[in-house]
N, C-alpha and C positions, 0 to 999 in steps of 0.2 A: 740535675742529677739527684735521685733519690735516696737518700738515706737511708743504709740498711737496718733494721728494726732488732735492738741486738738481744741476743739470750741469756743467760748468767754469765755472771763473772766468772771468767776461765783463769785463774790464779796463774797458772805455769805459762801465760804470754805474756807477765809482765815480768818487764825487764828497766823499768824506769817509774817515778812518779812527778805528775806536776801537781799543783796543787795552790788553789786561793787562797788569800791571806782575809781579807774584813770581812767578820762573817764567819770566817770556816777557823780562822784561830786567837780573833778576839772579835768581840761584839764592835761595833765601828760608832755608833751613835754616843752610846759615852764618850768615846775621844773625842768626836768632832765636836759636840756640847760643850765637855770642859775648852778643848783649844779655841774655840770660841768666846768666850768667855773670857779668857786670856790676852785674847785680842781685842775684847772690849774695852779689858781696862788698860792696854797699852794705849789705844785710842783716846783717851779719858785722859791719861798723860801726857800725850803726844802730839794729839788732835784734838783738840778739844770741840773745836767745832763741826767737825766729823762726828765724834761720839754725842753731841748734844742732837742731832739727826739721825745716826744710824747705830748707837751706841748697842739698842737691842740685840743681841743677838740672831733674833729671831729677823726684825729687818738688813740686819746682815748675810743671813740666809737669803733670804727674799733675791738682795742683788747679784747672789752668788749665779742663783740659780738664773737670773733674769739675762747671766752673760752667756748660756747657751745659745739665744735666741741672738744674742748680741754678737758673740764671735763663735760661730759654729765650727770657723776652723779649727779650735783650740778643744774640741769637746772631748778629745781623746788625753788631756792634757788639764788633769785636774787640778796641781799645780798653779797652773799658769790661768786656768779660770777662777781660783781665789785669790790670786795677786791682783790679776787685773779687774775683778769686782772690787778691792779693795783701794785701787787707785782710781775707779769708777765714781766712789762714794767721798774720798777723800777731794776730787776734782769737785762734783757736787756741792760739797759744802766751801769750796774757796781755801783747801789746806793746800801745804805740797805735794804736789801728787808723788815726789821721788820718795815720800816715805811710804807708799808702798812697798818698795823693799825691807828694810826692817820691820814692817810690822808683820809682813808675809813671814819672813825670818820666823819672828814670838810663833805663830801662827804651826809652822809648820815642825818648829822643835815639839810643843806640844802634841802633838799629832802622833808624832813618833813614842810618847809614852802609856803603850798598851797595855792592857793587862787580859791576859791570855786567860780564854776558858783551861774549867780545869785538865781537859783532855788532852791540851795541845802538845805541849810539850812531849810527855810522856810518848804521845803518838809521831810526833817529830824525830826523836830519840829513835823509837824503836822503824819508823820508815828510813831515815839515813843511813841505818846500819846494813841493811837489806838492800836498797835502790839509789841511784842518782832521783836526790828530789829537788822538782825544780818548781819557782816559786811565780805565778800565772797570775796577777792581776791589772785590774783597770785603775788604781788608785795610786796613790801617792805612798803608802809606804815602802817604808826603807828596809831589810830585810836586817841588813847590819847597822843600822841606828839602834831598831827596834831589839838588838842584841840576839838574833836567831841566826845571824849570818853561818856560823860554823855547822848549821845544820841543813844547809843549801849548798848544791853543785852550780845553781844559775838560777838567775833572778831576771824575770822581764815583765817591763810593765810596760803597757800602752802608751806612757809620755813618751818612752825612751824606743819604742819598737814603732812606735807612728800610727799603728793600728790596733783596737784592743779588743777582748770579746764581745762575740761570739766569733769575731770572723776567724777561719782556720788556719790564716796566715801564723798569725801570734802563737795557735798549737802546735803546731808543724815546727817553728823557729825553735820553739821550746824541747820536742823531741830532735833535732838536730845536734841541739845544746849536751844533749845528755848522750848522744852516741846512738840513739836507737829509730826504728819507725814509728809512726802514731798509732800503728797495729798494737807496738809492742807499752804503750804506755798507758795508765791507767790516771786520769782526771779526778782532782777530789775536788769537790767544789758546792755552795750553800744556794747558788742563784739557780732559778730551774732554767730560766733562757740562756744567758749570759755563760755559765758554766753546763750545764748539760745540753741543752741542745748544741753548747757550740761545741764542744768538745765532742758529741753525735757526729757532728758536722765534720769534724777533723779526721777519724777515724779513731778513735779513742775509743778503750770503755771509759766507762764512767760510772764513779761513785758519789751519788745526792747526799751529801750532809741536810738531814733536814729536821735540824732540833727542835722545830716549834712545832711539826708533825702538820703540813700544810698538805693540801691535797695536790698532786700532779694533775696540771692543765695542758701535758700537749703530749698527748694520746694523739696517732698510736707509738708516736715515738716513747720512749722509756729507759729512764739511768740501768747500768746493768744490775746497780745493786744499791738499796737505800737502806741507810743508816740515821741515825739520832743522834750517836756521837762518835767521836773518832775513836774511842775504845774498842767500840761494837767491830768499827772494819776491820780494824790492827788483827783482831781474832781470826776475823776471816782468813787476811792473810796468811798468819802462822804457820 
């Protein structure tokens, strides 16, 4: 089935918003950095002979990433591919592996303290008052850890939905959630595949958050309307 190739943003068909969280309302690479980091040195306490192996952070990466290839079942399920790289690493070096649990714990409280560009909020604020907005990612945050919950009608990520972007399952669940069609909802989102083609793919418009001013690679498809920050759309809307 072909995609239809959409025109500008038609303001007066939306009737809902969803909308990506890492990336579209705080930078994600800080967090994971620090939260790692924090995981090192619980390792360093905890394990020590895990941390005198895998202590780096950066070879901590390394295994995280090496468990996609390892449990592909779980790739939807980011979660559960840092715990079990964590009990991977712990097994490896002869520690208990049941402390991969708490240190997933350290690991993922961390994670949860974001610090938001400065657009977010404000554009948060002012789309909740307007729209059911519902919160569409592939990652592990928590929408009510992260303290934004009161600005969310629903929250679905990919651990908890079983499936995550771009496929239009996860879109569709989300317009459901809010009472409307994928006609009627408008996608905000920072990844060009992941968030605009899949939300293309849903029947969504879609609006490209794209702060670092990247060029669009997948012509002739095209978001219906791109922005730099979430100020610029909020106007739109109005």
């Amino acid at each position: 089935m072909n995609t239809p190739l959409p025109t500008a943003l038609d303001v007066s068909r939306i009737r809902a918003i969803t909308i990506d969280l890492d990336d579209t309302l705080w930078p994600i690479w800080p967090i994971i950095e620090r939260a790692e980091a924090v995981l090192a040195a619980w390792l360093l306490e905890h394990a020590p002979a895990t941390a005198a192996q895998w202590g780096d952070p950066k070879a901590l990466r390394a295994v995280r990433n090496e468990m996609h290839t390892l449990r592909p079942d779980l790739a939807h399920d980011m979660s559960a591919l840092r715990r079990e790289a964590i009990r991977l690493v712990l097994t490896r070096a002869g520690d208990d592996p049941a402390l991969a649990e708490p240190a997933f714990d350290i690991f993922f409280a961390e994670r949860q303290r974001v610090e938001l560009f400065e657009d977010a909020l404000p554009a948060l604020e002012f789309l909740a008052k307007r729209y059911p907005v519902v919160a569409l990612s592939n990652g592990n945050a928590d929408v009510h850890k992260v303290g934004l919950g009161q600005h969310f009608h629903a929250a679905f990520s990919a651990r908890e939905f079983g499936v995550g972007k771009p496929d239009a399952r996860i879109f569709h669940a989300a317009a459901v959630s809010a009472g409307v069609g994928a006609a009627e909802v408008l996608h905000i989102g920072d990844d060009a595949h992941l968030d605009v083609v899949g939300a293309l793919g849903a029947g969504m418009q879609v609006a490209w958050l794209n702060r670092a001013g990247h060029a669009w690679k997948h012509a002739p498809l095209q978001p219906h309307v791109t922005v730099a920050d979430l100020t610029a759309l909020c106007r739109q809307l109005a």
